[in-house]
C-alpha positions in Angstrom: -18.1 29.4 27.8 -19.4 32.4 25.6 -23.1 33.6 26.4 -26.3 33.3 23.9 -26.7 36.7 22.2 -31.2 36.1 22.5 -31.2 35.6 26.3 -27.5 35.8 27.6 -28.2 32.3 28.5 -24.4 29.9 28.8 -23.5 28.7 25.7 -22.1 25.3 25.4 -20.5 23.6 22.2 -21.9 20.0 21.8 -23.3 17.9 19.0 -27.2 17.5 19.2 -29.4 15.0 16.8 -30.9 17.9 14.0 -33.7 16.9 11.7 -33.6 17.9 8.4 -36.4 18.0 5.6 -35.7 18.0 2.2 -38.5 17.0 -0.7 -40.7 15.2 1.9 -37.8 12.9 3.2 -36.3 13.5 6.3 -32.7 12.6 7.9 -31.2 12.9 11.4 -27.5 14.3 11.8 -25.6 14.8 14.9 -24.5 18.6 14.1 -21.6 20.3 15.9 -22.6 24.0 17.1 -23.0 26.4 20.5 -26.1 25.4 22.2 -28.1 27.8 24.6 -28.4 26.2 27.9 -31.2 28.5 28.6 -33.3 28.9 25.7 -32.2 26.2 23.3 -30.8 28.5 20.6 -28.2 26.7 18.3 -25.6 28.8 16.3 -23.4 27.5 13.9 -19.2 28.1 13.5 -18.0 27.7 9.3 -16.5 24.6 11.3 -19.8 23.0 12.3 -21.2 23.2 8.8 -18.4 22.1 7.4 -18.7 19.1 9.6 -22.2 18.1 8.3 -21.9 19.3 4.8 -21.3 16.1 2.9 -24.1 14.2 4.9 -26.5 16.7 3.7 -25.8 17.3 0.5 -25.2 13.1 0.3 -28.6 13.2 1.8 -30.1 15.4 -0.6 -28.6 13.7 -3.7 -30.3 10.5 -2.5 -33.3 12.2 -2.7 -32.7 13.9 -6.0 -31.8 10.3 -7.1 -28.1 11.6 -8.2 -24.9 10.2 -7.3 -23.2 10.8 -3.9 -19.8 12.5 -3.5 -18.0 9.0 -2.2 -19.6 7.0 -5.3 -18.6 9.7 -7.9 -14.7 9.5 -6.7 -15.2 5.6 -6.5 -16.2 5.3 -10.4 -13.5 8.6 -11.3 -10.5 6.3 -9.6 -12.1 3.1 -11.4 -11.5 5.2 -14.8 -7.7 5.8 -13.5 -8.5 9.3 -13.7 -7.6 12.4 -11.4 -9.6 15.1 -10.7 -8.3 17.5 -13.4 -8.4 15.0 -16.2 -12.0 13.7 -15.0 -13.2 18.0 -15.0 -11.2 18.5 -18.6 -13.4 15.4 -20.0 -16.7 16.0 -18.6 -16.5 19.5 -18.6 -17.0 21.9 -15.3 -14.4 23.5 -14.9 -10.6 22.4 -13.7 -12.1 22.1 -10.3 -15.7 20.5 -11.1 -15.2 17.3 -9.9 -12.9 18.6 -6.8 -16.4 20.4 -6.1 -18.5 17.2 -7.0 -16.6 14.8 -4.6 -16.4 17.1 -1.1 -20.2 18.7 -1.9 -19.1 22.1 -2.8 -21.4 21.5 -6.3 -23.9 19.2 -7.6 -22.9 17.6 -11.2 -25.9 18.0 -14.0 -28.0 15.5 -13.7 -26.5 14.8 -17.2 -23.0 13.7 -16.0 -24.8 11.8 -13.6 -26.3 9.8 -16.1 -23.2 9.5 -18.1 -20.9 8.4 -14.7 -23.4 5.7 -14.4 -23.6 4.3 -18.2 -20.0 4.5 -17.8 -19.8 2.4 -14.6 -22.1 0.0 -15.3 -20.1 -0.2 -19.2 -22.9 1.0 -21.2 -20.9 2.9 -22.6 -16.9 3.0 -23.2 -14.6 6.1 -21.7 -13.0 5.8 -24.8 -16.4 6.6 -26.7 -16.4 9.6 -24.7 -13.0 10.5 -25.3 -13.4 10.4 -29.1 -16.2 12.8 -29.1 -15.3 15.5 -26.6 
């Protein structure tokens, strides 16, 4: 056990219930991280962020009213398309939607748009293939 750099209290590495805010709405996540026995202090590994990153920024996108990571890959693998072909079509980059489905980015809330006239067949990929 390492000791809290505020009070030297014994730090212990556990998941506690963390409330986060975003726009108004709330959420509650069970985050990894080294608590202070003493004083309560929390402090974060890359590894315990990592952990909870996808749940927040699913969270946030929610609230933003944009897709989340899981439901972009779902409607990329119902197009048959992989990552790379999905980014050279919509644009991004070679790794956008690599970045779109683990959280790493947030798509325009253009693409958004587009995934979801595409899903719901709106509009046809092959309409979107002709003019990119």
């Amino acid at each position: 056990m390492k000791n809290c750099p505020i009070c030297h209290g014994k730090l212990e590495h556990k998941k506690e219930d963390t409330v986060y805010e975003y726009k108004g709405e709330k959420i509650t996540i069970s985050q990894p991280a080294e608590y202070c026995l003493s004083c309560s202090e929390s402090f974060l590994s890359a590894d315990d962020i990592k952990a909870t990153k996808k749940d927040i920024v699913d969270f946030k996108r929610s609230v933003d009213h944009l897709l989340k990571t899981e439901e972009i890959k779902a409607i990329r693998k119902r197009l048959n398309l992989t990552q790379q072909e999905a980014s050279k079509i919509f644009g991004g980059g070679i790794r956008s939607f690599y970045k779109y489905e683990t959280g790493e980015n947030n798509p325009h809330r253009s693409l958004d748009i587009l995934l979801r006239l595409i899903d719901k067949k709106k509009i046809d990929l092959d309409d979107v293939l002709q003019v990119s």
